[in-house]
TIPADREN-414950 format. One record per residue (C-alpha): residue number from 1; y, x, z; chain. Coordinates in nm, 2 decimals, always signed. Layout:
N
<site pos="NUM" v="Y" u="X" w="Z" unit="A"/>
...
END
This chain:
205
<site pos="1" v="+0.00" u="+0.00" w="+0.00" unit="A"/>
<site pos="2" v="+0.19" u="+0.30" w="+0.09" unit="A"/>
<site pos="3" v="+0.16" u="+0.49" w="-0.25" unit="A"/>
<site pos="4" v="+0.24" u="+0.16" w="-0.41" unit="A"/>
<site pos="5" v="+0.58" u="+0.10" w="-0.26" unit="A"/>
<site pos="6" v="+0.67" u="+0.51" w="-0.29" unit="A"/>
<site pos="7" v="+0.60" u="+0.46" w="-0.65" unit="A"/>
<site pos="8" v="+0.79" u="+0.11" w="-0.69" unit="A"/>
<site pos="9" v="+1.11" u="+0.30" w="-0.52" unit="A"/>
<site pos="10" v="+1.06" u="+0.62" w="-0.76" unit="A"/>
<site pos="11" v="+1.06" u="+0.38" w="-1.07" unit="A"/>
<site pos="12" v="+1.36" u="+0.20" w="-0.96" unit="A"/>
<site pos="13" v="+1.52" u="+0.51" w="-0.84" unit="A"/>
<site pos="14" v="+1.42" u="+0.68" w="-1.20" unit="A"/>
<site pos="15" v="+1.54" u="+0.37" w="-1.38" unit="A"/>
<site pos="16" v="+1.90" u="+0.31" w="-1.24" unit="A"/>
<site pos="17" v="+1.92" u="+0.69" w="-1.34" unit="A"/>
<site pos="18" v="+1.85" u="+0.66" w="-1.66" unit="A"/>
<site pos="19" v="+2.04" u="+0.30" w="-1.67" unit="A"/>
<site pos="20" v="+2.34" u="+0.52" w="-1.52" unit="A"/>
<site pos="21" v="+2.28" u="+0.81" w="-1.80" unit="A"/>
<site pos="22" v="+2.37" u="+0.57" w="-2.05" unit="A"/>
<site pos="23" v="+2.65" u="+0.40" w="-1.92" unit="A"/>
<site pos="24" v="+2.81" u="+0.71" w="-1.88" unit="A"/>
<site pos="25" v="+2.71" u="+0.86" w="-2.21" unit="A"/>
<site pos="26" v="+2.87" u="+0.54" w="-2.35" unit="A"/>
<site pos="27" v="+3.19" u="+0.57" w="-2.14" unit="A"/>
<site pos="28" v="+3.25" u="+0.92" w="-2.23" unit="A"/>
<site pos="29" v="+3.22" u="+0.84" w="-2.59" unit="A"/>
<site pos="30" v="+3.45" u="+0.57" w="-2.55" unit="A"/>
<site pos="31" v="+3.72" u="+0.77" w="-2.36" unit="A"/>
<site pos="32" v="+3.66" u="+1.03" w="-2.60" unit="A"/>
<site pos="33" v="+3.72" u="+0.80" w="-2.88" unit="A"/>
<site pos="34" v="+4.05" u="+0.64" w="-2.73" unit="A"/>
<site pos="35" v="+4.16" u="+1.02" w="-2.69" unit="A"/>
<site pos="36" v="+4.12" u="+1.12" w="-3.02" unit="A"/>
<site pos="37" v="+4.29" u="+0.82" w="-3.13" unit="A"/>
<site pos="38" v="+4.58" u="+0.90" w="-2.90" unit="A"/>
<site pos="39" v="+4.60" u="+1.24" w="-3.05" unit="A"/>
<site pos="40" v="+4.60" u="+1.14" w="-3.38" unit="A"/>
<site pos="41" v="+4.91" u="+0.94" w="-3.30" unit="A"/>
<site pos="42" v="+5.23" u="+1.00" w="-3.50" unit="A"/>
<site pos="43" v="+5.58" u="+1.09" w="-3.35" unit="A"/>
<site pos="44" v="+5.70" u="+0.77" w="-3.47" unit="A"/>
<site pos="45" v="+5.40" u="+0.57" w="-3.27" unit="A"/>
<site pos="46" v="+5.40" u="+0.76" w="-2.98" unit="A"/>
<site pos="47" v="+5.85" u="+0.69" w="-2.94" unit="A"/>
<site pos="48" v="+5.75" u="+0.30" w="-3.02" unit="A"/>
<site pos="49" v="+5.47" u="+0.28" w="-2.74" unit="A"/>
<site pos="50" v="+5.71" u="+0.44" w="-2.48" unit="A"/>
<site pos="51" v="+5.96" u="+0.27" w="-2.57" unit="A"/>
<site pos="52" v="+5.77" u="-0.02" w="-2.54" unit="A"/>
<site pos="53" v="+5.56" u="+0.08" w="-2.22" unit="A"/>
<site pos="54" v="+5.93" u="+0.08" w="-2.03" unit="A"/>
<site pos="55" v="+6.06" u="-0.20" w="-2.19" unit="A"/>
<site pos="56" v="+5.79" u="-0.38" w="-2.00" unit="A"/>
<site pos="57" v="+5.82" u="-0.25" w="-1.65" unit="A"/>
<site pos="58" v="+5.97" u="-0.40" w="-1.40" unit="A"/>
<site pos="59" v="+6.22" u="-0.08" w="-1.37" unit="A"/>
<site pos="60" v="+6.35" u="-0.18" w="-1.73" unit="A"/>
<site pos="61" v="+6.46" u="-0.52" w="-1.55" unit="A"/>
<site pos="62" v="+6.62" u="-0.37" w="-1.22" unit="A"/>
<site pos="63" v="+6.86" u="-0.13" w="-1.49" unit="A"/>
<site pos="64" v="+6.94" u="-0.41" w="-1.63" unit="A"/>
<site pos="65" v="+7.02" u="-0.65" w="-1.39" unit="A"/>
<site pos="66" v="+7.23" u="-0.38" w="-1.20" unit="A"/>
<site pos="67" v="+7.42" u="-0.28" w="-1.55" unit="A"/>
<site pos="68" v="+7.49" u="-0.63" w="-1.67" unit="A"/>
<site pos="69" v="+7.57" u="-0.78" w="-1.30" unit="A"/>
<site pos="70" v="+7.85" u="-0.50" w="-1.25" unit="A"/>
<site pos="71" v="+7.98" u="-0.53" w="-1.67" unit="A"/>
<site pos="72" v="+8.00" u="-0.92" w="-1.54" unit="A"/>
<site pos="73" v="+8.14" u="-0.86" w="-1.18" unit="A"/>
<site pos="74" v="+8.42" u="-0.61" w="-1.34" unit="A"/>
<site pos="75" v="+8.54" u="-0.84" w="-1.63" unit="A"/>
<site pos="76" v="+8.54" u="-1.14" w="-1.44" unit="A"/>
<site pos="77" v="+8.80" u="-0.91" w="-1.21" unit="A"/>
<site pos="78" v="+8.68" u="-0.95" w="-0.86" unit="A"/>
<site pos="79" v="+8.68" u="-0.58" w="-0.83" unit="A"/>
<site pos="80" v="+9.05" u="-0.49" w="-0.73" unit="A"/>
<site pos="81" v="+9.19" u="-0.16" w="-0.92" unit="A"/>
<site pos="82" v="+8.96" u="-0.27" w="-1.23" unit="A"/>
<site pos="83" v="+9.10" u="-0.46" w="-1.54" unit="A"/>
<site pos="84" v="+8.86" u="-0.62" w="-1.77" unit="A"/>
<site pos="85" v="+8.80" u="-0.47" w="-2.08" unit="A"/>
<site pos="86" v="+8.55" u="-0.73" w="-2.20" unit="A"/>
<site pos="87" v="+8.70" u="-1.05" w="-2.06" unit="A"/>
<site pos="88" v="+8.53" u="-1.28" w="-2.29" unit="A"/>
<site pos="89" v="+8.20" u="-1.11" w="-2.27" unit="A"/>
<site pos="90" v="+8.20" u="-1.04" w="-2.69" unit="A"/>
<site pos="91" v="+8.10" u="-0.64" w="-2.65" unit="A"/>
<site pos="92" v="+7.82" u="-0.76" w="-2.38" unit="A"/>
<site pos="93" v="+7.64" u="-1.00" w="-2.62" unit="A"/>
<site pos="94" v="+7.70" u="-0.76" w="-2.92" unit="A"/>
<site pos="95" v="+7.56" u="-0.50" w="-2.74" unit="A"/>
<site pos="96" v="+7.25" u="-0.70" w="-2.61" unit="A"/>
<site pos="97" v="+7.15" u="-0.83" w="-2.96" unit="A"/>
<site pos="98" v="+7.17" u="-0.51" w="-3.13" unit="A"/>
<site pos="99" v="+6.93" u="-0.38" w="-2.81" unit="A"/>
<site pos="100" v="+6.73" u="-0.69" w="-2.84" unit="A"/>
<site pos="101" v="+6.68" u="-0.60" w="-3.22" unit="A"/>
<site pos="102" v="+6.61" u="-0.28" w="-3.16" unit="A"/>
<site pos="103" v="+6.36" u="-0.32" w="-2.90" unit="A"/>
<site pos="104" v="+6.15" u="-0.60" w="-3.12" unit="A"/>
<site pos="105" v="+6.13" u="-0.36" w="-3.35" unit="A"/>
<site pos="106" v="+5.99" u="-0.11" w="-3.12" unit="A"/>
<site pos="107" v="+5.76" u="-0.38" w="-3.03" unit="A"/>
<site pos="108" v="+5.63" u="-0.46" w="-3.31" unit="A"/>
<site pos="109" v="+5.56" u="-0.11" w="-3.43" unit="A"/>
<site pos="110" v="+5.34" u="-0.12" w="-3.15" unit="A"/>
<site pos="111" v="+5.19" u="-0.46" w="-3.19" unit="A"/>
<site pos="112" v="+5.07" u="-0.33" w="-3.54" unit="A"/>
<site pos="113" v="+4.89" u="-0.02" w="-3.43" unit="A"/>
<site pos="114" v="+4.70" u="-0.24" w="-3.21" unit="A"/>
<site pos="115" v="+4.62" u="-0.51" w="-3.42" unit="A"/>
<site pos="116" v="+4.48" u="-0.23" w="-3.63" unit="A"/>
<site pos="117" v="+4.31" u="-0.04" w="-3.38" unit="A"/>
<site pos="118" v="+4.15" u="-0.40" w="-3.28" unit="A"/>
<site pos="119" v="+4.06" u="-0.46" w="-3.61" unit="A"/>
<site pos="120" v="+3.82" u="-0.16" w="-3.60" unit="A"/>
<site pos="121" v="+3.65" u="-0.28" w="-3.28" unit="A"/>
<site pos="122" v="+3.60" u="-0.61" w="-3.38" unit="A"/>
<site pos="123" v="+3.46" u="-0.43" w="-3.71" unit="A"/>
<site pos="124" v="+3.24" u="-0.20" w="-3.47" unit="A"/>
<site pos="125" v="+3.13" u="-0.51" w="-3.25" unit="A"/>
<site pos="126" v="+3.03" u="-0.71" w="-3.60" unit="A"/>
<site pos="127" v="+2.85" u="-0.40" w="-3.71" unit="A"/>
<site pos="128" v="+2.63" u="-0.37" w="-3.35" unit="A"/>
<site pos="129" v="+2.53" u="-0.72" w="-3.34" unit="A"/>
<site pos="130" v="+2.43" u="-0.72" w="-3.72" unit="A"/>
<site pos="131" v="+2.23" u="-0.46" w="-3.62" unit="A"/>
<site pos="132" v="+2.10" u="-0.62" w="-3.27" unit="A"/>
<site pos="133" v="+2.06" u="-0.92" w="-3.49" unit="A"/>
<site pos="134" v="+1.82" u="-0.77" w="-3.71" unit="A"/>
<site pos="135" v="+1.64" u="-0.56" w="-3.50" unit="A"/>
<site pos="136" v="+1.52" u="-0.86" w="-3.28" unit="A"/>
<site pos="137" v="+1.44" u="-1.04" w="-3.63" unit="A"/>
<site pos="138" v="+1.17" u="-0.74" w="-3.69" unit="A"/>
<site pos="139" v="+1.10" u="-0.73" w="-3.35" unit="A"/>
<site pos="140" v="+0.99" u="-1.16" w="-3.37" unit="A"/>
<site pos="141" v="+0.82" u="-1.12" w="-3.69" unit="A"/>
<site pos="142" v="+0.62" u="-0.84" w="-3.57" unit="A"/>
<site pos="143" v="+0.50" u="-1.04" w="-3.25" unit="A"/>
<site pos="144" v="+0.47" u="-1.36" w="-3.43" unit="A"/>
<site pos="145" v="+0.21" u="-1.15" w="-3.67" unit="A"/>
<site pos="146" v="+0.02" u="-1.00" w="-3.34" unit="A"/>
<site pos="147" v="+0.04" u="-1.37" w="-3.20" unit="A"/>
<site pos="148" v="-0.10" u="-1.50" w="-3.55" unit="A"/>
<site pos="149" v="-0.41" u="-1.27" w="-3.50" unit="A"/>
<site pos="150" v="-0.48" u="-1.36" w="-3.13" unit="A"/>
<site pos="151" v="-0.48" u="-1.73" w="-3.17" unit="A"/>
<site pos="152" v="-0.21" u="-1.87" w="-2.96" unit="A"/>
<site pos="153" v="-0.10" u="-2.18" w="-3.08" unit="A"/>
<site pos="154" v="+0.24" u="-2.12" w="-3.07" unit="A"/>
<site pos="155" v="+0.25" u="-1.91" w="-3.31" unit="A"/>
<site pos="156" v="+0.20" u="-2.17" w="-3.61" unit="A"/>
<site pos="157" v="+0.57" u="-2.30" w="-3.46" unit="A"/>
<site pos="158" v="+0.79" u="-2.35" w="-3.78" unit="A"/>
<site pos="159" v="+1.09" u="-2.29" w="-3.57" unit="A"/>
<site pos="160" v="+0.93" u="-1.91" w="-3.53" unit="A"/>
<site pos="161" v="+0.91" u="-1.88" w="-3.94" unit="A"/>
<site pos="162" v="+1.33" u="-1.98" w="-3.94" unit="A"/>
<site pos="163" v="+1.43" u="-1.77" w="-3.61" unit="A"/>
<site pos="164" v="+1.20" u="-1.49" w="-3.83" unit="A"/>
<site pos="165" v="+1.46" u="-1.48" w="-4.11" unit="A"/>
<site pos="166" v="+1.77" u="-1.25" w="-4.15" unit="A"/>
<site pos="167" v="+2.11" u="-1.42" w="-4.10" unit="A"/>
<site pos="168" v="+2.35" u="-1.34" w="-4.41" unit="A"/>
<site pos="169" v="+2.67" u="-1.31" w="-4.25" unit="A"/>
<site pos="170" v="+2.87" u="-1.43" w="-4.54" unit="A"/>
<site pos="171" v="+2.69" u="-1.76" w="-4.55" unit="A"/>
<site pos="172" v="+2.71" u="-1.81" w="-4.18" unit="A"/>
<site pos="173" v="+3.16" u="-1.72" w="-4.28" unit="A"/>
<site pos="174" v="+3.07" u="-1.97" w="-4.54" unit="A"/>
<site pos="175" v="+2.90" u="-2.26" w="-4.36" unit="A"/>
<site pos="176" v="+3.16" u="-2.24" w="-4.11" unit="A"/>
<site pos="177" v="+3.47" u="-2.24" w="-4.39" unit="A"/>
<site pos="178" v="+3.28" u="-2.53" w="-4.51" unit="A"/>
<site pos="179" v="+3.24" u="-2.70" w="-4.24" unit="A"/>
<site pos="180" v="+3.63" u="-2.65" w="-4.09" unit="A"/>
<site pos="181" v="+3.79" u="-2.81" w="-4.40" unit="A"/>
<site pos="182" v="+3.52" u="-3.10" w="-4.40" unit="A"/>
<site pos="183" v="+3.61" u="-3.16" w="-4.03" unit="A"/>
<site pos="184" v="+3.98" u="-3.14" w="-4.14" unit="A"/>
<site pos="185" v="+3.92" u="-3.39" w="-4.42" unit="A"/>
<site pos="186" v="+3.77" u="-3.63" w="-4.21" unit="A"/>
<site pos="187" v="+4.03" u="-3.64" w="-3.89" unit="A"/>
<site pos="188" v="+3.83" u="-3.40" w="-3.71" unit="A"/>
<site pos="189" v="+3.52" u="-3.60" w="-3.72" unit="A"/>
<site pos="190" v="+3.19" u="-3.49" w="-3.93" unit="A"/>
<site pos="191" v="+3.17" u="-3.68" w="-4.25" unit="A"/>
<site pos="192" v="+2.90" u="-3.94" w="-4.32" unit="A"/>
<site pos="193" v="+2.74" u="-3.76" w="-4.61" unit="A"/>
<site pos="194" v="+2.73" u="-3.42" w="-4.42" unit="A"/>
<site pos="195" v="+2.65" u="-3.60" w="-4.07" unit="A"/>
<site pos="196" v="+2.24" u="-3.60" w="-4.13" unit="A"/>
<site pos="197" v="+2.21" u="-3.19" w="-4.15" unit="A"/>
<site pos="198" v="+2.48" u="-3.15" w="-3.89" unit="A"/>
<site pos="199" v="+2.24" u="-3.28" w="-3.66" unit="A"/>
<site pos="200" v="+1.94" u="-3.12" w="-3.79" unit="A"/>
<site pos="201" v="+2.10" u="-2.77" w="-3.76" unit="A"/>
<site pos="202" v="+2.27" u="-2.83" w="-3.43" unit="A"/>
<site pos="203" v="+1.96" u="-2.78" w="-3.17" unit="A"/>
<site pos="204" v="+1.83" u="-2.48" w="-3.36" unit="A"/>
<site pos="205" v="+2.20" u="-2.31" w="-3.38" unit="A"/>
END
């Protein structure tokens, strides 16, 4: 009983390590990754992101609550000794659109690098699950064929034979296209003629 617990505890001991060793081989790639693409960074990109990394702190609003408050206390003339330069506030609001258009700009430099970096994950996510996709395909045809050769009934399952099949992205893209504008046609609601198969398809999606 003893030698059967010891060697429980080393398999579970030997299997979070090796669990561990991959989540940290995977992390390290990752961070390596995101550093590379840091690096790779032009001038331009890396001005916008800081730029836009203090726009949207909270010390970006205190310097400017403290710059516009005293521009307003001194032209409103409650300071004594000051006169207003900007009594009707013209310069202020000038000055804060052409910042305001500056600093969209900023932001949206940035907001396109990360669209584009995002773009690449999703890309990279697509491409893994395509892959995960297919490899438990194989991996249920090949028991399904072992099943087959044993005799267990559940084998001869037609469901099996259709879960068996590769999935084609661009029909799945296609199906749901199809399926969006048909909804759209029909106020949202599945339309008579397309109703049957919607029905059909829905417990094996």
């Amino acid at each position: 009983m003893e030698d059967r617990r010891s060697h429980d505890l080393t398999y579970v001991a030997h299997g979070r390590r090796g669990m561990g060793g991959v989540v940290d081989r995977n992390v390290r790639a990752l961070l390596a990754r995101r550093a590379a693409e840091d690096r790779a960074k032009s001038r331009s990109e890396r001005i916008a992101d800081g730029v836009t990394r203090f726009a949207g702190s909270m010390t970006f609003v205190y310097i400017h609550l403290v710059m516009y408050g005293a521009w307003i206390a001194l032209n409103l003339g409650v300071v004594p000794g000051i006169r207003p330069w900007d009594p009707t506030f013209v310069i202020l609001a000038m000055e804060a659109s052409v910042e305001a258009i500056f600093l969209s700009t900023f932001v949206l430099i940035s907001q396109n690098r990360m669209a584009a970096l995002a773009d690449k994950r999703a890309d990279l996510d697509l491409q893994v699950s395509l892959l995960s996709e297919h490899e438990i395909t194989r991996l249920l045809s090949l028991v399904q064929q072992m099943a087959e050769q044993m005799g267990i009934e559940e084998a001869r399952d037609p469901e099996l034979e259709e879960l068996a099949r590769d999935v084609h992205p661009e029909r799945v893209l296609e199906k749901i296209e199809h399926n969006a504008q048909a909804f759209a046609e029909n106020g949202g609601r599945p339309p008579f003629r397309d109703r049957r198969s919607y029905e059909d398809e829905a417990p094996g999606a």
